[in-house]
C-alpha positions as CSV (number, residue, x, y, z in Angstrom):
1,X,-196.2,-24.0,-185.5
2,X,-193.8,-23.2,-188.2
3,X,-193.6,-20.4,-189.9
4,X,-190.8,-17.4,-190.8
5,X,-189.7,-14.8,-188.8
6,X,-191.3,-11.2,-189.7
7,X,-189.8,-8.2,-190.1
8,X,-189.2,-7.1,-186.2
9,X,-188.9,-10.4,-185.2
10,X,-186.0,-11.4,-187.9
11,X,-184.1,-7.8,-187.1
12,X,-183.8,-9.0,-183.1
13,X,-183.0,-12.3,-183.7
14,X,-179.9,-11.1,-186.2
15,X,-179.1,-8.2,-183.6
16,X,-179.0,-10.8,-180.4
17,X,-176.4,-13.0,-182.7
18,X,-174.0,-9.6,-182.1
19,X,-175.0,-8.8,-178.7
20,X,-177.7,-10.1,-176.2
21,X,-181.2,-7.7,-176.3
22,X,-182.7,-10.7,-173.8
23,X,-185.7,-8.9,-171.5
24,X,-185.9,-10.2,-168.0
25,X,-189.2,-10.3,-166.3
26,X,-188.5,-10.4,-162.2
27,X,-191.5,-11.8,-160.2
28,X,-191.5,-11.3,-156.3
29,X,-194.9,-13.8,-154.8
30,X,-195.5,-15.0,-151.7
31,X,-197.0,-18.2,-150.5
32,X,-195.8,-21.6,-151.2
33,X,-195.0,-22.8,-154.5
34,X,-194.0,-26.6,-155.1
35,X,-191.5,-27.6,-157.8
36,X,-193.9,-30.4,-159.5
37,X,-196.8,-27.7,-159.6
38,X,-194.4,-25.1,-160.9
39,X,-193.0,-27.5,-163.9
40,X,-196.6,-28.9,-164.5
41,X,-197.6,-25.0,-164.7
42,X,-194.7,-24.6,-167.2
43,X,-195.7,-27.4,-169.5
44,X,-199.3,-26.3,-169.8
45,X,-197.9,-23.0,-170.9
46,X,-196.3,-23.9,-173.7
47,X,-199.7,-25.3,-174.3
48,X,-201.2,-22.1,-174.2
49,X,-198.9,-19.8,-175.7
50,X,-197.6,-21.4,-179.5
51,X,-194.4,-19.0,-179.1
52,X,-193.5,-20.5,-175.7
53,X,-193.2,-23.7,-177.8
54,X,-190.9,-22.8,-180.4
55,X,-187.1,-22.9,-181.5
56,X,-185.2,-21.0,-184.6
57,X,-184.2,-23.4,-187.8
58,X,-182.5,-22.3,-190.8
59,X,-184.4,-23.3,-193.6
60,X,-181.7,-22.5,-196.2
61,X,-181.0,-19.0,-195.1
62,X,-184.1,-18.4,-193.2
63,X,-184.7,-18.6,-190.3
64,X,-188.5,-20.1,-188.8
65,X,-190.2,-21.1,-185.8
66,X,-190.7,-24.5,-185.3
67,X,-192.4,-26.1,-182.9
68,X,-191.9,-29.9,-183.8
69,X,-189.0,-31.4,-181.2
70,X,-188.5,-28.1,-178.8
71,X,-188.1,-29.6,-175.6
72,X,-189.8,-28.2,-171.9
73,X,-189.2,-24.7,-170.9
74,X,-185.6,-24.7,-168.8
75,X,-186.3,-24.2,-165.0
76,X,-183.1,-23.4,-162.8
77,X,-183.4,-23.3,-158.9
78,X,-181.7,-21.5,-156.1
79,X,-182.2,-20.5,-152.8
80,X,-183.0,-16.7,-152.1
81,X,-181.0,-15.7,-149.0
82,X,-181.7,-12.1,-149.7
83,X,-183.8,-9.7,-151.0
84,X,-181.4,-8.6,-153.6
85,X,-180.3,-11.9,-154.8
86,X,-182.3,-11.5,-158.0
87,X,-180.0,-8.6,-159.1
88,X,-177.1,-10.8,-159.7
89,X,-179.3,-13.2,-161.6
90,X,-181.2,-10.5,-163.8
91,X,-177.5,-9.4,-164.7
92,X,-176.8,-12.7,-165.6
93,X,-179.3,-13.7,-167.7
94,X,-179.7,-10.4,-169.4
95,X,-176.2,-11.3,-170.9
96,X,-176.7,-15.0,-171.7
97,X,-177.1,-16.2,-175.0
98,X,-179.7,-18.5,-175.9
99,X,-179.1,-21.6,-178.2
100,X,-181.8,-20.9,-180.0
101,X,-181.5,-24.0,-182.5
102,X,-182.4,-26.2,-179.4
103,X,-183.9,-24.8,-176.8
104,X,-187.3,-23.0,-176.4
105,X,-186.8,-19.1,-176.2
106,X,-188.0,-18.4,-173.2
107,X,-186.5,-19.8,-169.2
108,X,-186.6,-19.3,-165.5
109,X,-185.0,-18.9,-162.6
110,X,-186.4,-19.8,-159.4
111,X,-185.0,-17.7,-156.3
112,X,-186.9,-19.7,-153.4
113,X,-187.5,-19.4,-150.1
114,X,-190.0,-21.3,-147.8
115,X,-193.1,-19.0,-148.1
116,X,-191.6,-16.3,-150.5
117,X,-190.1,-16.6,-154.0
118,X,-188.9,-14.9,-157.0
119,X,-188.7,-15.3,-160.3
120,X,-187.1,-14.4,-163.2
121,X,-189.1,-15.1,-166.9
122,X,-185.7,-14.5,-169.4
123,X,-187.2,-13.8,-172.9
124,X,-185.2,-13.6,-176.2
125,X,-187.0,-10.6,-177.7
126,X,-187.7,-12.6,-180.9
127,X,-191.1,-14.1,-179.0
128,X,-191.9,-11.4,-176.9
129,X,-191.8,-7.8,-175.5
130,X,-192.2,-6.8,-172.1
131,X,-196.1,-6.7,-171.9
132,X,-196.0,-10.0,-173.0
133,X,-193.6,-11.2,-170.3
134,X,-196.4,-9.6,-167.9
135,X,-198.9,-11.9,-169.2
136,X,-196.7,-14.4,-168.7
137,X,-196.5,-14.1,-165.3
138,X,-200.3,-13.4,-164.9
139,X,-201.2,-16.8,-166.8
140,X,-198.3,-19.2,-165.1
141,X,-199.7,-17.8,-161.5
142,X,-203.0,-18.3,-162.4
143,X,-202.4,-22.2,-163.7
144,X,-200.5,-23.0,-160.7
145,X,-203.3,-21.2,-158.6
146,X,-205.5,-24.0,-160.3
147,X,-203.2,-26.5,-159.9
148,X,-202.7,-25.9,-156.5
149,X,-207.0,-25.8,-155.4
150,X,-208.0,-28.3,-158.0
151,X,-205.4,-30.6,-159.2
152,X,-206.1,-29.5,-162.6
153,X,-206.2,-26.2,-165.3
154,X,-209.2,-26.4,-167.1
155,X,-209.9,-22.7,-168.0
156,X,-206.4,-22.3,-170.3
157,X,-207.2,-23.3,-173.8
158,X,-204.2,-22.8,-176.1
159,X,-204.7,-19.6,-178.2
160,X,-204.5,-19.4,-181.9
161,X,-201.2,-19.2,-183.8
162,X,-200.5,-15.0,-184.7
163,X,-198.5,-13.9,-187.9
164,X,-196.1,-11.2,-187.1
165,X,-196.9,-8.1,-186.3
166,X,-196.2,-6.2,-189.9
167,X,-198.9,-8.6,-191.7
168,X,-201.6,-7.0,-188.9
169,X,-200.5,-2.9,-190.0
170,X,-204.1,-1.4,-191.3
171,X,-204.9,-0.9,-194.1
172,X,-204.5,2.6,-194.1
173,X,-200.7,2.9,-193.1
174,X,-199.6,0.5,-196.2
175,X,-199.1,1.1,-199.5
176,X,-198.6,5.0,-200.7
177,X,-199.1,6.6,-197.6
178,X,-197.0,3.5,-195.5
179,X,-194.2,4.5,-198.5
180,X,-194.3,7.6,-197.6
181,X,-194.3,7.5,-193.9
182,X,-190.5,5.7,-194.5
183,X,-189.6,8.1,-196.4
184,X,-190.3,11.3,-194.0
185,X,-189.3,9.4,-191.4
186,X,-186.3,8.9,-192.7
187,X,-186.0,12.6,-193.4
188,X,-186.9,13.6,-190.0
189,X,-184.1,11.6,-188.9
190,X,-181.7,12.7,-191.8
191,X,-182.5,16.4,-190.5
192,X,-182.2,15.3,-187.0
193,X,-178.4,13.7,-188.3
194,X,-177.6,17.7,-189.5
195,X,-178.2,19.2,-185.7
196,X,-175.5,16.4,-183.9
197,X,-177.6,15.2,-181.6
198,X,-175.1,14.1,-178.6
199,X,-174.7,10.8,-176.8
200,X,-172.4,10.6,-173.4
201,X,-169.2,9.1,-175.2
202,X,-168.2,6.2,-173.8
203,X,-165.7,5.8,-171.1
204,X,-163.7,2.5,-173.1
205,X,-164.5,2.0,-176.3
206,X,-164.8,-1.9,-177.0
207,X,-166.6,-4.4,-179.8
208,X,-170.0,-5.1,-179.4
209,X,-169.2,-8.8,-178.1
210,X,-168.0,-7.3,-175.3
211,X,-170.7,-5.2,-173.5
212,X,-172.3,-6.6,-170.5
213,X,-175.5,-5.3,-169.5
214,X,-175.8,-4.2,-165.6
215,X,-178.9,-2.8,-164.3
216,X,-179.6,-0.5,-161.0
217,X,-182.5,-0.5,-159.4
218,X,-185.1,1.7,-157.8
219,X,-188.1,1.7,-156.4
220,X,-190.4,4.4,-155.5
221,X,-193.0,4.4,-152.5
222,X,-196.8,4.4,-153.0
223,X,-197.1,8.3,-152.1
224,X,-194.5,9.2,-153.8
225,X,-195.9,7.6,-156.9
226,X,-199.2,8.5,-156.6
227,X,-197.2,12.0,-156.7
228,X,-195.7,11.9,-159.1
229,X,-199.1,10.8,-161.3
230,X,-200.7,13.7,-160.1
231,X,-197.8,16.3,-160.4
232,X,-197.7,15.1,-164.3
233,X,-201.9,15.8,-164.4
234,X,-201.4,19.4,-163.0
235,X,-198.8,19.9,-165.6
236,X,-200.4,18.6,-168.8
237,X,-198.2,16.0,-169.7
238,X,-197.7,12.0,-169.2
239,X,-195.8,9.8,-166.6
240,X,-193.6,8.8,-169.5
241,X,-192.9,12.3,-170.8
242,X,-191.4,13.2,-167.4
243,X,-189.5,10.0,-167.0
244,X,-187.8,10.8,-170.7
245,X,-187.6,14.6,-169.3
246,X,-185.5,13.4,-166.3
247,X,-183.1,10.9,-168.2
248,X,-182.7,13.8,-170.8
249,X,-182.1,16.5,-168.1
250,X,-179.3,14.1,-166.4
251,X,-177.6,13.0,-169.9
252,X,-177.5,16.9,-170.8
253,X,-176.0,17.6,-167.0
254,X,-173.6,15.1,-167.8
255,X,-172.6,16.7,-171.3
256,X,-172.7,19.9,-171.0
257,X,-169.8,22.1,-170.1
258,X,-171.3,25.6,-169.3
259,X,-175.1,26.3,-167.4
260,X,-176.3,28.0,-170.6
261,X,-175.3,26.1,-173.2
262,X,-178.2,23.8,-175.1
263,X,-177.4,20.2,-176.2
264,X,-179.4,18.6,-178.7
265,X,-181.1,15.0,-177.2
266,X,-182.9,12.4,-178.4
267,X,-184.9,10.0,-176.4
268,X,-186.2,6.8,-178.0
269,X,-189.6,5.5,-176.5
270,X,-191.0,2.1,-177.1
271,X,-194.5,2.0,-178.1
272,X,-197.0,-0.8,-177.5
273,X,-198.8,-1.7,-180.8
274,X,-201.4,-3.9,-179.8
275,X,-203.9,-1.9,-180.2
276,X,-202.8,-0.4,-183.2
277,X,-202.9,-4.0,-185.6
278,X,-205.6,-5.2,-187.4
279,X,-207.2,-7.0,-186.0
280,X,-206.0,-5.9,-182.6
281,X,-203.9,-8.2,-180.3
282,X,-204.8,-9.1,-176.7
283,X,-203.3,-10.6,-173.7
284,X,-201.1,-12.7,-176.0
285,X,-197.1,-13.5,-176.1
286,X,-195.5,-12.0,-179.2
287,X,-193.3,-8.7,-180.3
288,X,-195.8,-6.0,-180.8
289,X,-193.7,-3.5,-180.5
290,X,-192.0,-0.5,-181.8
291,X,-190.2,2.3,-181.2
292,X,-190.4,6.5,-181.9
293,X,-187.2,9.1,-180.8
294,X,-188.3,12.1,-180.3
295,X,-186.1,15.1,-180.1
296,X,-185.0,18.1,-178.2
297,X,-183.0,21.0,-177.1
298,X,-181.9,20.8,-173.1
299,X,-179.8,22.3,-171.0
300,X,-178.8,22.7,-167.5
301,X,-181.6,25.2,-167.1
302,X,-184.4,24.2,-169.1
303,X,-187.3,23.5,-167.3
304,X,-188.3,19.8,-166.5
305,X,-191.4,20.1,-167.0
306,X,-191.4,21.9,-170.4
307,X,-189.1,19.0,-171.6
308,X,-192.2,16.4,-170.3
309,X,-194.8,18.1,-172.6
310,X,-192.4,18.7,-175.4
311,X,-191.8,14.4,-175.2
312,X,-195.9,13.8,-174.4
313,X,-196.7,16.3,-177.6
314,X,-194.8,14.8,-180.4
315,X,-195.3,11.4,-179.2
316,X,-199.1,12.2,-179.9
317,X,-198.1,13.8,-182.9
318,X,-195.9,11.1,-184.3
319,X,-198.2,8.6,-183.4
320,X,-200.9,10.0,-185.0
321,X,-199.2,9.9,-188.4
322,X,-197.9,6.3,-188.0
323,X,-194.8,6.8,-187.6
324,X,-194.6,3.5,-185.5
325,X,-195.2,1.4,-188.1
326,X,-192.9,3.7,-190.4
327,X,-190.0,2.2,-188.0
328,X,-191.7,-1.0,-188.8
329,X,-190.9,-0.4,-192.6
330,X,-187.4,1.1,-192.1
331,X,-186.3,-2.3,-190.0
332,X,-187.5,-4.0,-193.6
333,X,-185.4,-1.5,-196.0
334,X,-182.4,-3.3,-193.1
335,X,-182.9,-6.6,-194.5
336,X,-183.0,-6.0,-198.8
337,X,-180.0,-7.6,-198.6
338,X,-177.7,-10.1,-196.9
339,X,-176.3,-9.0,-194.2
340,X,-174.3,-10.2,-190.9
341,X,-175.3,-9.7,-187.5
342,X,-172.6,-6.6,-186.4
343,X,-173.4,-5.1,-189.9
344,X,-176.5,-4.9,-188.8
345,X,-175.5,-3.7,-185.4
346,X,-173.3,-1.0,-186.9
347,X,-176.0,0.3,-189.2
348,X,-178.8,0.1,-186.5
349,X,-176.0,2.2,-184.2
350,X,-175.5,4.9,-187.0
351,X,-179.6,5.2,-187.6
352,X,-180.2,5.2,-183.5
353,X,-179.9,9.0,-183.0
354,X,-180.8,8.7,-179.2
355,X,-178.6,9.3,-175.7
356,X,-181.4,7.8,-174.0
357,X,-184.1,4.6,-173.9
358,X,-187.2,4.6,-171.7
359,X,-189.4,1.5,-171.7
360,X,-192.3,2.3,-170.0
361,X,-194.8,-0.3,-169.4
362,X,-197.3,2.0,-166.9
363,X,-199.7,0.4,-164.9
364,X,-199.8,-2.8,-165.2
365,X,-203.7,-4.1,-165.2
366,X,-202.8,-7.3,-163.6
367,X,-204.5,-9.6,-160.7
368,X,-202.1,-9.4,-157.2
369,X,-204.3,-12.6,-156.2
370,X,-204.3,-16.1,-157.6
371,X,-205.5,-18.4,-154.8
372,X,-202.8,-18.8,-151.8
373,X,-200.4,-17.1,-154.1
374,X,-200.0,-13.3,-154.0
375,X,-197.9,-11.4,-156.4
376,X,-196.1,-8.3,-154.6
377,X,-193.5,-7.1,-156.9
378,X,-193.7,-6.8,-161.1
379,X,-190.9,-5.2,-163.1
380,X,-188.1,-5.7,-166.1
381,X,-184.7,-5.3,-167.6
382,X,-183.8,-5.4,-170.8
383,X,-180.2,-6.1,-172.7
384,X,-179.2,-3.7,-175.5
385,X,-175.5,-4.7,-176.2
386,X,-175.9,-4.3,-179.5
387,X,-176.8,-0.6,-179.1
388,X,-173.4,0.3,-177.1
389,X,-174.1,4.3,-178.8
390,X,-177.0,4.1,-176.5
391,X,-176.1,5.3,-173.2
392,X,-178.3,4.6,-170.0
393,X,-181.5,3.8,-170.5
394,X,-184.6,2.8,-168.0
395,X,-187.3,0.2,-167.4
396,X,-190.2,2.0,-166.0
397,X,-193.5,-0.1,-164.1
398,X,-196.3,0.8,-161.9
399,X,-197.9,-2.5,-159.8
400,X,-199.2,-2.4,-156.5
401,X,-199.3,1.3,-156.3
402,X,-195.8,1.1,-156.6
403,X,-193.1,2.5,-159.3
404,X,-189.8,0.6,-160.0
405,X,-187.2,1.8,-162.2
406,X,-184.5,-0.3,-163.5
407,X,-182.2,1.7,-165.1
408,X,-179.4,0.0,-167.7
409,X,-175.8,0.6,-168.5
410,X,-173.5,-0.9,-170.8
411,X,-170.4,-2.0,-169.3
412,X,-167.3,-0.8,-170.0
413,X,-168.7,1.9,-172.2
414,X,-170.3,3.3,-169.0
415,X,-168.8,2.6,-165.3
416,X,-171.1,1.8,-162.5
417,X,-169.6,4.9,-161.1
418,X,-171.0,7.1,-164.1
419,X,-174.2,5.0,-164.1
420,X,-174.8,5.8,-160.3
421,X,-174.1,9.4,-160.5
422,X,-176.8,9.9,-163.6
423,X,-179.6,7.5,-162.0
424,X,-178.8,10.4,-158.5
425,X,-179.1,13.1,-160.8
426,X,-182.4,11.6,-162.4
427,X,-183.9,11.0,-158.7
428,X,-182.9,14.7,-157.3
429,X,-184.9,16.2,-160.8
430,X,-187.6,14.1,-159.8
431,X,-188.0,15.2,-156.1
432,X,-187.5,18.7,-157.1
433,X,-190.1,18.7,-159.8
434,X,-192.7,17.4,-157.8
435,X,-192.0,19.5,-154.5
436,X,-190.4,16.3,-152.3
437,X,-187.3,17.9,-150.0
């Protein structure tokens, strides 16, 4: 493969150069893995994926994929003494550059114990999103399943190279009516700028170099989820509405001086686009994703759920106009001309409206069997250190009937002690709204 970075892809790469946006897929299986089946595994998916097999070069001032000389995925390896070992490590590697000139973009960590393991897939976002980091998984389990019965993967052919993701928007969203899509999103947002939309100010103001990405995490038991999903059924809205409701409710409760007064909030959702392309992208490894904010008027005493159909509503509604690939275009008005990586930072910062980030991946449609291994535990973290404006924001999953939250705070904009209190004040909402004492 070589070819130039598109649109999304070139923005994330330039952002990461100011401060790290890695993603961190964490992978808790049971059974016994070996080390030569796990690198074998590895190898055959760069094989199979032709971004796994990739490093940047600068071709004058552009920068491409380029397959020719990238060398084998990294593999580190550790014991895991505890179940909460992976926490230090997701921190870590959230934060840690790549060298993207010689390495491939993607690299594990193996937290290993005799018949139970985790691991940690670390993505630079220029190759991937989350989804993709979940088929990731899916596919390395299911080689090393093979490996494992038969000695060999037979049933993994390599899949075709992709262009990026704003060659595949229809037809029908370019052109005129993509033109004008920019342009009323870029009023809706100029409008938005008039109202003040507030963000928690930060507790020490620093340059962007210097945010670290920490995450907390929390898990929810199977009734409590399944609880939840039916709580959001009876009240006409979506699992992600309420999860932006409760992360706006606890930002406003952390704002707001007086019980009546009404802040004005935006939440910015990230929104899978595979479906959306033309053609439409499957179970492949790539960036096909983008992002709406949505905005709204809360206060200490505005109802949770009215907040969760408000979010579910005009996520429909933007939708439905394209206003996801209208983000798409504004990322390309960004790069009209040269610009440096905290330029772009700053500008991104002054167009990202939002005191909040959910990314929500849902169910995950996954197998939890793959021979003698058996994966019990799927979820992420994501970096946004170049985005110190944005606050706390959360990495939502359902597997196993299970939902895990990873919530994630830039450090020292936002103390751990500031982060705790707002990730307490998301969980009370959440028990209250669904009737758990």
């Amino acid at each position: 493969m070589q070819r130039e970075l598109g649109i999304s892809e070139r923005v994330v790469w330039l952002l990461s150069e100011a401060g790290s946006n890695n993603f961190v897929i964490i992978a808790k299986i049971s059974g016994f893995l070996s080390e030569p089946i796990l690198r074998q595994a590895l190898i055959l998916m760069q094989k199979k994926h032709p971004l796994l097999d990739v490093h940047i070069e600068l071709v004058g001032e552009t920068p491409q994929f380029v397959s020719a000389g990238t060398p084998e995925i990294p593999l580190r390896i550790l014991e895991l003494n505890s179940a909460d070992d992976w926490i230090q490590q997701a921190n870590i590697e959230m934060n840690l550059p790549f060298c993207w000139q010689q390495e491939p973009l993607v690299r594990l960590v193996w937290l290993k114990a005799q018949q139970e393991q985790i691991i940690l897939v670390t993505f630079h976002h220029a190759i991937g999103d989350a989804k993709a980091g979940t088929y990731f998984v899916r596919d390395l389990l299911s080689i090393a399943s093979e490996l494992i019965i038969d000695g060999t993967a037979k049933s993994h052919l390599p899949l075709p190279e992709r262009p990026p993701s704003d060659e595949l928007i229809p037809a029908n969203f370019q052109g005129i009516k993509g033109a004008f899509n920019v342009i009323e999103g870029g009023l809706r947002q100029g409008l938005m700028l008039t109202k003040q939309p507030k963000k928690i100010p930060p507790e020490k103001d620093v340059p962007v170099a210097e945010v670290r990405t920490y995450i907390i995490h929390k898990t929810l038991p199977p009734e409590i989820t399944q609880l939840m999903k039916k709580s959001c059924q009876g009240e006409n809205t979506s699992v992600h509405g309420l999860i932006c409701a409760l992360m706006l409710k606890a930002v406003a409760n952390r704002i707001s001086a007086t019980e009546k007064e009404l802040i004005a909030l935006g939440c910015f959702s990230t929104i899978n686009i595979r479906n959306l392309l033309t053609p439409q992208i499957g179970d492949e490894i790539g960036l096909y994703v983008s992002g709406i904010s949505t905005f709204h008027q809360v206060g200490n005493n505005t109802p949770v759920w009215d907040i969760a159909r408000e979010v579910k509503n005009n996520l429909a509604r933007l939708l439905e106009k394209g206003e996801a690939f209208a983000t798409l275009m504004l990322q390309k008005n960004l790069l009209r001309k040269k610009i440096t990586p905290l330029q772009l930072a700053q500008q991104a910062n002054q167009f990202f409206l939002s005191a909040t980030c959910v990314t929500n991946l849902g169910q995950l449609d996954i197998p939890q069997k793959y021979g003698t291994l058996e994966l019990e535990a799927l979820h992420f973290c994501v970096a946004g250190n170049a985005f110190p404006g944005g606050g706390i924001g959360v990495a939502a999953t359902t597997f196993n009937g299970q939902a895990t939250f990873n919530f994630m705070f830039g450090v020292p904009l936002m103390s751990p002690n500031t982060a705790e209190a707002i990730v307490n004040d998301v969980l009370e909402t959440l028990n209250q709204a669904i009737g758990v004492s």
